[in-house]
C-alpha positions as CSV (number, residue, x, y, z in Angstrom):
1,X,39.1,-38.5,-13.1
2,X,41.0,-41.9,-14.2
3,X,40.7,-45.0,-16.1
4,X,40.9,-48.0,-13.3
5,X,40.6,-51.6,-14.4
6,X,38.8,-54.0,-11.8
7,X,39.5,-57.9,-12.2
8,X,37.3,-60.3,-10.3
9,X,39.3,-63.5,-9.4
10,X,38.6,-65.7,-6.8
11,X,40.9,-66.3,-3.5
12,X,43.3,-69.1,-4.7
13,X,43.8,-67.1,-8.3
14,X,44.9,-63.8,-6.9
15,X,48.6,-64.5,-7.0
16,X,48.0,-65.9,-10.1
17,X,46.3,-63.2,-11.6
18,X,48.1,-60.4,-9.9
19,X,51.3,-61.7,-11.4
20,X,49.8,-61.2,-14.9
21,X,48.8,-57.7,-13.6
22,X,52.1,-56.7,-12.8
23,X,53.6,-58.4,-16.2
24,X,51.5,-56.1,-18.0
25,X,53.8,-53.3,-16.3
26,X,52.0,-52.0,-13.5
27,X,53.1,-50.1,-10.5
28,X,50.1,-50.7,-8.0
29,X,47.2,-53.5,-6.8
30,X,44.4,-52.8,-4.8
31,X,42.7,-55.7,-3.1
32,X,38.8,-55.8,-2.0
33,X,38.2,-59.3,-0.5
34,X,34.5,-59.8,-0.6
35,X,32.6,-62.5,2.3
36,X,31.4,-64.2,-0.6
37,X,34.4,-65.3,-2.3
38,X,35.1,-62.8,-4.7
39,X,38.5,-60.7,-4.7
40,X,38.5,-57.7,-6.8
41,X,42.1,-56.7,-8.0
42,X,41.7,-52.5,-9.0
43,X,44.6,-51.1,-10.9
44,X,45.7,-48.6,-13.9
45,X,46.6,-49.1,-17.5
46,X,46.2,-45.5,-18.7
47,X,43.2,-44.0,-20.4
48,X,43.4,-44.8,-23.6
49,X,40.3,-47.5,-23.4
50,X,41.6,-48.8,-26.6
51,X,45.3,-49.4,-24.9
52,X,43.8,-50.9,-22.1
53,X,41.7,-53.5,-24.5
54,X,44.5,-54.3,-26.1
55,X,47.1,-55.2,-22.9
56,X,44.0,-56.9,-21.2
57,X,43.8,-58.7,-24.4
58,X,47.5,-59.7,-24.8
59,X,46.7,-61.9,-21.5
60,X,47.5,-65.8,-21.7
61,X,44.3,-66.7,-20.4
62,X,40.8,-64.3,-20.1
63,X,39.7,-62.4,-17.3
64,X,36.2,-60.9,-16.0
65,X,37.3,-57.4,-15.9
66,X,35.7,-53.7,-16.3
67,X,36.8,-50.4,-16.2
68,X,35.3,-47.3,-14.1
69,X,36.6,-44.1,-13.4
70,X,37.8,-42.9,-10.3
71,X,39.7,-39.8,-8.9
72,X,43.0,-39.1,-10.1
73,X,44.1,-38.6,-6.4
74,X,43.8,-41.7,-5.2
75,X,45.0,-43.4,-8.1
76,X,48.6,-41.9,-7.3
77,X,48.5,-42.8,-3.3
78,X,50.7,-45.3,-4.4
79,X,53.2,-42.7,-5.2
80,X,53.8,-41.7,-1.0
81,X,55.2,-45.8,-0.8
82,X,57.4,-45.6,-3.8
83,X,61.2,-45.2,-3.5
84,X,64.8,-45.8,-5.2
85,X,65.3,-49.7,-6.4
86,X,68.8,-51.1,-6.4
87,X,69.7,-53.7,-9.4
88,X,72.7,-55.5,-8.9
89,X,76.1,-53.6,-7.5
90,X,75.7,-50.1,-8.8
91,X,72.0,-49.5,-10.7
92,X,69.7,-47.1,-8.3
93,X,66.7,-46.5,-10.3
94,X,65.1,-43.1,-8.5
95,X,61.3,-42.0,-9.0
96,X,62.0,-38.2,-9.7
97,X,59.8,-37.3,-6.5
98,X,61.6,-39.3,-4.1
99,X,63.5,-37.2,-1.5
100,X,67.3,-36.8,-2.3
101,X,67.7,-38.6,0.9
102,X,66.1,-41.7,0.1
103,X,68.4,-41.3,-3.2
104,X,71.2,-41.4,-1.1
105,X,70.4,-44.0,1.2
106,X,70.1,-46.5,-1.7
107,X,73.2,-45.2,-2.9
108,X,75.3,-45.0,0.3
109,X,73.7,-48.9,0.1
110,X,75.7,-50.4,-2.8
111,X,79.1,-52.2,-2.1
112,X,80.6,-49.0,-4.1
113,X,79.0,-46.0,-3.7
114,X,80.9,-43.9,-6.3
115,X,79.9,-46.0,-8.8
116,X,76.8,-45.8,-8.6
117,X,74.3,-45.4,-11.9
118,X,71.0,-43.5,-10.7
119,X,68.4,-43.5,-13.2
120,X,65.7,-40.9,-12.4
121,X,62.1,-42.0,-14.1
122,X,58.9,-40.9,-13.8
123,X,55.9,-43.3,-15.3
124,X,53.3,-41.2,-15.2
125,X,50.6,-43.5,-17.1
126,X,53.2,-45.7,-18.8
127,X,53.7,-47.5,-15.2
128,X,57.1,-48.6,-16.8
129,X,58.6,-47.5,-12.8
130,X,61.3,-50.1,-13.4
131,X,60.9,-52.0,-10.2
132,X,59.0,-55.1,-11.6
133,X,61.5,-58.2,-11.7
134,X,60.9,-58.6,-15.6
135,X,62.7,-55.4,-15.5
136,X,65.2,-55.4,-13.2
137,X,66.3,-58.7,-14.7
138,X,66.4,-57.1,-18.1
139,X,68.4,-54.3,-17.2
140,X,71.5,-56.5,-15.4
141,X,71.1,-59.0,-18.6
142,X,71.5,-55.6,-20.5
143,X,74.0,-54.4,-18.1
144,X,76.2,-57.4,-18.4
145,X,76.2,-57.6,-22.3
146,X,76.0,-54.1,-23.5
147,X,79.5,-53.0,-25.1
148,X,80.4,-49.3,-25.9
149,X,78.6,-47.7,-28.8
150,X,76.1,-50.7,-29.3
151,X,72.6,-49.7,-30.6
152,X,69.3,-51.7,-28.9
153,X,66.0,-52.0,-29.7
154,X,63.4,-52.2,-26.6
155,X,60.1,-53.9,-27.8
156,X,57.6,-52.8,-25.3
157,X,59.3,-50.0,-23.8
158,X,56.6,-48.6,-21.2
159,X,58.5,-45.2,-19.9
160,X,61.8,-45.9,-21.9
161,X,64.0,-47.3,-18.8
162,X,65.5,-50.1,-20.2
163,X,66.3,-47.9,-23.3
164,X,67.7,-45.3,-20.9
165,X,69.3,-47.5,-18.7
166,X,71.4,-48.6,-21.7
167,X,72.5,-45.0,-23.3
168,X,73.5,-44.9,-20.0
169,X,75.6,-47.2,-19.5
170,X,77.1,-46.0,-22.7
171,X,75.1,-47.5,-25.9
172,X,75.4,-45.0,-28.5
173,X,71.7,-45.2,-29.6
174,X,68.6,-46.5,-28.5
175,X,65.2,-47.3,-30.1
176,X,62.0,-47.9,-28.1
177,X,58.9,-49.1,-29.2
178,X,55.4,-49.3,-27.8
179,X,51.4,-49.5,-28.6
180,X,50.7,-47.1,-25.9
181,X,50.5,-43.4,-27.2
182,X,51.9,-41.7,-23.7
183,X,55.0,-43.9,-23.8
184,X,56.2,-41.3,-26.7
185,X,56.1,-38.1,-24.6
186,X,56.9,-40.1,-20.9
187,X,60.0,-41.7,-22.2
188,X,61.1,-38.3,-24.0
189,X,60.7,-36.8,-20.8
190,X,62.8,-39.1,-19.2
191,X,65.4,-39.1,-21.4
192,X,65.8,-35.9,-21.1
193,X,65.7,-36.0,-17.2
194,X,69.1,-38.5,-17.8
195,X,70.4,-36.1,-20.5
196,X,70.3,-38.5,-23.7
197,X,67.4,-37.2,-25.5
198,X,69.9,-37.2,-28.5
199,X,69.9,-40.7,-28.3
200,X,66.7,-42.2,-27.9
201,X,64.3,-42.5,-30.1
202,X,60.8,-43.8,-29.5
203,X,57.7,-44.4,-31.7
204,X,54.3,-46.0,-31.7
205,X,54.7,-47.6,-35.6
206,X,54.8,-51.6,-35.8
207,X,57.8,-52.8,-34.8
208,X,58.0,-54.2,-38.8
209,X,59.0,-51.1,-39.8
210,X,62.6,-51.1,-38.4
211,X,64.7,-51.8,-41.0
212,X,68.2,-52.2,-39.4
213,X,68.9,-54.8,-36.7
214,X,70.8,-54.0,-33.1
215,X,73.6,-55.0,-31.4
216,X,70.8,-56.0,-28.4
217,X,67.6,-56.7,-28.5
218,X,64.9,-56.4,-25.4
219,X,61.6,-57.8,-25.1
220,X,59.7,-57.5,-22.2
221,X,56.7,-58.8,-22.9
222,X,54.2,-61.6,-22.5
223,X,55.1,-65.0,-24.1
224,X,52.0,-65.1,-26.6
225,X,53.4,-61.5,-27.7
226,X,57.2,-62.9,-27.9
227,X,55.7,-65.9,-30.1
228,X,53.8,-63.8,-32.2
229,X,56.7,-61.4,-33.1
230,X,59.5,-64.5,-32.9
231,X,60.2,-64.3,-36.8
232,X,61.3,-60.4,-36.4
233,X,62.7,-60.0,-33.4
234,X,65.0,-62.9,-34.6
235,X,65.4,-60.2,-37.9
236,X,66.4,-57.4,-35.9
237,X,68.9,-59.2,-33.7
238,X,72.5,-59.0,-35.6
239,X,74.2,-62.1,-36.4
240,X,76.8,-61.1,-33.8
241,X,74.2,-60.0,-31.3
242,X,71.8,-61.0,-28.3
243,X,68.3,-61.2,-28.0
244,X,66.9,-60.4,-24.2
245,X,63.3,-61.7,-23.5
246,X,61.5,-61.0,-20.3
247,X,57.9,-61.1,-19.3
248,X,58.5,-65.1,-19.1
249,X,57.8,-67.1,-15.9
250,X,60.9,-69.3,-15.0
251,X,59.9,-72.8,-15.5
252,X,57.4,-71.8,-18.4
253,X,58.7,-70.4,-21.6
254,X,59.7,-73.7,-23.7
255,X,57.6,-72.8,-26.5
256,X,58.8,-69.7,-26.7
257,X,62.2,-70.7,-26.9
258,X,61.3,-73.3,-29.5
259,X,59.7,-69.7,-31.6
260,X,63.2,-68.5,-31.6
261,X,65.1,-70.9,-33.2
262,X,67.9,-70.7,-34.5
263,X,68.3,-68.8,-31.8
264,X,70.0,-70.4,-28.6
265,X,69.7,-69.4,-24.8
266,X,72.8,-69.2,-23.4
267,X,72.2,-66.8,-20.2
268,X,69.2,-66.7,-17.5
269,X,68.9,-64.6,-14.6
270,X,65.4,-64.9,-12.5
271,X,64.1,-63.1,-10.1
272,X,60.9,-63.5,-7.8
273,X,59.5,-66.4,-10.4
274,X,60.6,-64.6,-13.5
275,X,63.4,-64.3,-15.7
276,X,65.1,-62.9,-18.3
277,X,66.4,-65.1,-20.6
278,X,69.6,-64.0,-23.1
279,X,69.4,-65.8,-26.5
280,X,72.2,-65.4,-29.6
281,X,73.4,-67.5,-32.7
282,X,75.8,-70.4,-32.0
């Protein structure tokens, strides 16, 4: 048996609230339209009770939800519907059950085939699968600033893909950070599916205790979150570096701009209503 959170929203707040759902870094939504009005959204946060308190917590605005356990099996279902995601011109990012054909299609897809950068993950209970558009935005803002041998810092790091993604596009060292316990052994798991366990490192500790900033810095999470740890993440970027914030809704992340200053924005890229928004000293 599973943890499943069930949210009760009404019909014109579904959108709404799903969005928040899936900022929260979830893979799947189950909807149960009731006569009366109601819509139940059913999804997964892990089972940690005490992680899921805290991410349904984190939320902008409060919800009527529960938890209830249900079986394990039909919790993955969404698993069958999953395949590769392309980002940009050469990222395939490739759930490790996914048929090598699918892998190929997306590959055989891109305006260069050879290349291509395919990034297996699996989520398990992180649901960090890498195919939200707070994520796929991050990794092409990452993407298109990274240089050779730059260290980053992922704030929220879910199963370690951005992180990943950047050893593998050649940083030379990558730090992830996260509340939830299972991110530790998923996105060691996954580095070592992509061959740069030797690189990543990943821990559960306050993101206070880093003591040395990064060439990048990614945070993709929610804006009260991004507020809230403003004063160090502007610490832990380097003078010479950029700060990458996601988990923002296009039109709707003034203030959290306004937490960053001194910091600047001087690079956006949105996708689907969101964006990622690149930030650095002037």
């Amino acid at each position: 048996m599973t943890l499943s959170v069930v949210i009760r929203t009404t019909p014109t707040e579904v959108e709404f609230v799903s969005d928040l759902l899936w900022s929260l870094g979830v893979v799947a939504i189950e909807e149960h339209w009731d006569p009366n009005g109601v819509v139940c959204l059913q999804t997964s946060l892990g089972d940690d009770i005490e992680v899921v308190d805290q991410a349904m917590n984190s939320l902008p605005v409060v919800l009527d939800w529960s938890t209830t356990t249900v079986n394990e099996t039909v919790v993955n279902t969404w698993r069958k519907f999953a395949q590769p995601t392309v980002f940009g011109r050469r990222i395939v990012i490739a759930p490790v059950w996914c048929a090598e054909q699918e892998v190929a299609e997306a590959v055989a897809s891109l305006p260069d085939p050879i290349q291509a950068l395919v990034i297996p993950i699996e989520p398990a209970s992180t649901f960090g699968m890498g195919d939200h558009p707070t994520t796929m935005c991050s990794l092409l803002m990452i993407e298109k600033y990274l240089k050779s041998d730059d260290v980053l810092i992922d704030v929220g790091c879910g199963s370690g893909v951005l992180g990943i993604g950047a050893l593998r596009m050649g940083a030379s060292r990558a730090i992830g950070m996260d509340i939830n316990p299972s991110c530790v052994l998923v996105s060691q798991e996954n580095a070592r599916l992509n061959q740069v366990s030797d690189q990543w490192f990943v821990t559960t500790e306050p993101i206070t205790v880093i003591g040395f900033p990064a060439n990048i810095v990614v945070a993709n999470i929610l804006a009260p979150a991004l507020i809230e740890l403003s004063g160090v993440l502007k610490r832990l970027t380097r003078p010479d570096g950029v700060l990458i914030i996601s988990g923002v809704l296009t039109e709707h992340y003034e203030h959290v701009a306004k937490s960053l200053e001194p910091l600047h924005e001087f690079d956006r890229i949105e996708h689907s209503g969101w964006a990622a928004v690149a930030f650095r000293k002037i």
